[in-house]
C-alpha positions in Angstrom: 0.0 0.0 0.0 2.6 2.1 0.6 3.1 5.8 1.3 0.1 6.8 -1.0 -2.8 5.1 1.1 -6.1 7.1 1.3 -7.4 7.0 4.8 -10.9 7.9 6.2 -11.3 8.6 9.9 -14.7 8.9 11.2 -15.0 11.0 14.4 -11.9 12.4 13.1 -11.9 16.1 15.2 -11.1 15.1 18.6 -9.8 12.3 21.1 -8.8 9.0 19.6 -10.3 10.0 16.8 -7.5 13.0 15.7 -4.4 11.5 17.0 -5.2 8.6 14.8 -5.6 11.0 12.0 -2.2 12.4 12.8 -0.8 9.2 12.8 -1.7 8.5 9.9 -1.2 12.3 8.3 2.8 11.9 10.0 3.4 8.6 7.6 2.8 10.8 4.5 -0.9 9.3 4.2 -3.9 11.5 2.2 -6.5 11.2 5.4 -10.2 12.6 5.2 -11.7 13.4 8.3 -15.5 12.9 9.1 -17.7 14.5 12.1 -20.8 16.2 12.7 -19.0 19.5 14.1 -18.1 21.4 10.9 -15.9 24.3 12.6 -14.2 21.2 14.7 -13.7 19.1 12.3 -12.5 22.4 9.7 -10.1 23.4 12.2 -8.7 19.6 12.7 -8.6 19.1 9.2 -6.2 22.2 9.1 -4.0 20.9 11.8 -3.5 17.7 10.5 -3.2 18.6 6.6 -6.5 16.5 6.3 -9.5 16.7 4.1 -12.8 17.7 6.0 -16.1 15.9 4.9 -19.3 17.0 7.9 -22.0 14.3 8.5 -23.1 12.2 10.5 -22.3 8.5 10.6 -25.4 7.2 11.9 -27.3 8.7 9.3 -28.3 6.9 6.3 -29.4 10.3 4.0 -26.2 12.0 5.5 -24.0 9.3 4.8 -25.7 9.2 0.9 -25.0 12.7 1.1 -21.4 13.0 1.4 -20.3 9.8 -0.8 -19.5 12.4 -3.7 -16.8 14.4 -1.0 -15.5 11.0 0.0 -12.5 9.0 -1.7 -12.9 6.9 -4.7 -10.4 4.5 -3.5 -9.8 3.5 0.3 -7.0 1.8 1.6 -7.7 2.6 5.8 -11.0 2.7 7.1 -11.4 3.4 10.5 -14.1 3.6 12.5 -14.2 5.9 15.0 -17.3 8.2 15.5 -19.8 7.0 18.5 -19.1 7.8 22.5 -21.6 7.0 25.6 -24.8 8.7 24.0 -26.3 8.4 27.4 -23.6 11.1 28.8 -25.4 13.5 26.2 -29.0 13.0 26.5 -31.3 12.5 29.5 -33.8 9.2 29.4 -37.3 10.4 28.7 -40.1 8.8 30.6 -41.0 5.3 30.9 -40.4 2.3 28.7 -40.3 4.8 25.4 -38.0 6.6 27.3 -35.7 3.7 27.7 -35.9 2.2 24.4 -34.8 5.9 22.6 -31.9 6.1 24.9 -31.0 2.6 24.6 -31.3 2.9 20.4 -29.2 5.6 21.0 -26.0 4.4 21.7 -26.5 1.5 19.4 -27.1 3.8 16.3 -24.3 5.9 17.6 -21.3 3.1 17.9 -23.0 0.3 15.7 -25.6 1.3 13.2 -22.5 3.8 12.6 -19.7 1.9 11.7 -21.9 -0.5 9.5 -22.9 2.6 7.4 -20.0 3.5 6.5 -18.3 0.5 6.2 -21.3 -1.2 3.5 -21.2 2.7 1.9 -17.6 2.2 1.3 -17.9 -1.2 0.2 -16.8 -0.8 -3.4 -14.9 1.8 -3.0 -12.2 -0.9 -0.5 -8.9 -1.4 -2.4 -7.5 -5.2 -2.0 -5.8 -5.5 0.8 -7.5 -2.6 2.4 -7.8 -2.2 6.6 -10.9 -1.9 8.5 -10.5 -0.7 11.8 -13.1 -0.3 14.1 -12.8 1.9 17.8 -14.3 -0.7 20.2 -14.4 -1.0 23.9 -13.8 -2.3 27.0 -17.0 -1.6 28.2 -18.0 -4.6 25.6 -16.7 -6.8 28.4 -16.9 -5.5 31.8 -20.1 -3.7 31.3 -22.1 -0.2 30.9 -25.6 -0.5 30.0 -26.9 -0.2 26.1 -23.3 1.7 25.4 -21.7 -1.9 26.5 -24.2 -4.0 24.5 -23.4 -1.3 21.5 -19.6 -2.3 21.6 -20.3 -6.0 22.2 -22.4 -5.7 18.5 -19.4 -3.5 17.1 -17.4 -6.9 18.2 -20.0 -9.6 17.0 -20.4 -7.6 13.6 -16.9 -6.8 13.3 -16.2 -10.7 12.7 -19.0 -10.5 9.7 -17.2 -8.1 8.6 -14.0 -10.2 8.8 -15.4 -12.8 6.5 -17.2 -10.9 3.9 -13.7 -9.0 2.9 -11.4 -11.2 3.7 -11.6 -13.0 0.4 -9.9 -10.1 -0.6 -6.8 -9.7 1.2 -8.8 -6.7 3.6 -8.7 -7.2 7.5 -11.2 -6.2 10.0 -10.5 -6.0 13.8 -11.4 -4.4 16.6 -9.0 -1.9 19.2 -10.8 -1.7 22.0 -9.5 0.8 24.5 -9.7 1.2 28.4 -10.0 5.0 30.1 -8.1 6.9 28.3 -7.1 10.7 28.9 -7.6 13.6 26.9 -11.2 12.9 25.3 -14.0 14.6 25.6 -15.9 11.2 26.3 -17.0 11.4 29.8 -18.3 14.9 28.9 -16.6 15.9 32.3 -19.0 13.2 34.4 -16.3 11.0 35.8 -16.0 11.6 39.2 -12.5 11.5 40.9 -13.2 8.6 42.7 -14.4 6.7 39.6 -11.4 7.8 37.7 -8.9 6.7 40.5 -10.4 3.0 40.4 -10.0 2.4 36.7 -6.6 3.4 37.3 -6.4 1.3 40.0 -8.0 -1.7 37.9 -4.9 -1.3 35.3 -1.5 -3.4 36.3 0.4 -0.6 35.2 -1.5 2.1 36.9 -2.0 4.8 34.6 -4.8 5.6 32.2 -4.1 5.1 28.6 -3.7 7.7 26.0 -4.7 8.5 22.5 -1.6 7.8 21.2 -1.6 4.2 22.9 -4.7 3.2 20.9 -3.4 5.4 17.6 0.0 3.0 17.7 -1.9 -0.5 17.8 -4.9 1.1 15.1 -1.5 2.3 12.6 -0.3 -1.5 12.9 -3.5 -3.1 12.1 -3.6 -1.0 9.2 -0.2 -1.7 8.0 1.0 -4.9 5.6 2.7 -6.7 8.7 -0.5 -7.1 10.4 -2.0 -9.1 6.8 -2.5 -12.1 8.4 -4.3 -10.5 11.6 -8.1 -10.3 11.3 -11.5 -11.2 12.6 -9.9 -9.8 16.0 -10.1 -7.2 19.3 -7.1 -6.1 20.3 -7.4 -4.8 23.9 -5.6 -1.7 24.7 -6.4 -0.9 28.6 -3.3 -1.8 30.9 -4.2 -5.1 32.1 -7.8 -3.4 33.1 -9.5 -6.4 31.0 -7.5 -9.6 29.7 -9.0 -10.4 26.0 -8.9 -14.4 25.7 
């Protein structure tokens, strides 16, 4: 693939979501940048020497919508847009209540990432990387955003199979707390923060770079033979067997 890939990050304008842009933008990449935030994502874009392209990833019109801005070829596609939806919004009352917050975060992290990925479909090169921004709350828990990123897992390995024909991989990075997101939307509590730590063997939240390193691997030709996986990046917080 080279040092000519074409690389589309979805949720590209902050967190996890930018430093794996840079990454990629550093190693002489072409990277396009997606988000629903347009002065965000326009003043990322202009950081990282990246191509801008607003909508929103759980959208099926918006998606449509921005094909034409999109590459016609893509080597690296990583999937990044979602978060905790429930941080955001309030449940409303009852069992309707429930059900729209709960649908939510699934649209938000899974409906998401298969949207783009089955838009994109053609446009895959052989031996293409998908890449998908998991979890650990897929394991060890966290209401309909958990059960979002246990789908992103269980579709992931769909995924896997469909393109694999191909020579294109599909896996999973599924971070533990990691600083410098805007993810918790300033609701984790001290105390809360000090016991993931403390759940880590090497005591220290992760950072964005952590999970940018083991996403720029998966999408580079060493990692070929790697696919169908989740690749846990959280200290020791979770063992993936």
């Amino acid at each position: 693939m080279g040092n000519s890939r074409e690389v589309v990050v979805t949720g590209g304008g902050t967190g996890i979501g930018y430093a794996v842009a840079a990454a990629f933008a550093e190693a002489g990449d072409r990277v396009t940048v997606t988000g629903r935030r347009e002065q965000v994502l326009a003043e990322a874009a202009t950081l990282l020497g990246a191509r801008p392209v607003v909508f929103d990833a759980a959208d099926p019109a918006a998606v449509e919508s921005a094909l034409g801005e999109l590459p016609g070829r893509v080597d690296v596609l990583v999937n990044n847009a979602g978060g905790n939806t429930d941080f955001l919004d309030a449940d409303g009352e009852g069992l309707a209540g429930f059900a729209a917050a709960f649908e939510r975060n699934l649209r938000s992290n899974v409906v998401s990432a298969a949207l783009v990925t089955h838009a994109l479909r053609e446009r895959l090169a052989d031996n293409a990387r998908i890449i998908t921004i998991g979890s650990i709350a897929a394991r060890t828990g966290a209401g309909s955003y958990g059960a979002a990123k246990a789908a992103v897992e269980g579709w992931n390995v769909s995924v896997a199979q469909q393109f694999g024909p191909r020579g294109i991989t599909a896996n999973v990075v599924a971070p533990g707390l990691v600083g410098e997101t805007e993810f918790f939307h300033g609701k984790l509590s001290d105390r809360r923060r000090e016991w993931l730590i403390g759940n880590t063997m090497n005591k220290r939240p992760g950072t964005v770079e952590d999970v940018a390193a083991v996403v720029t691997f998966l999408a580079s030709p060493a990692a070929g033979h790697v696919t169908g996986q989740v690749v846990h990046v959280n200290g020791g917080a979770h063992l993936g067997k």
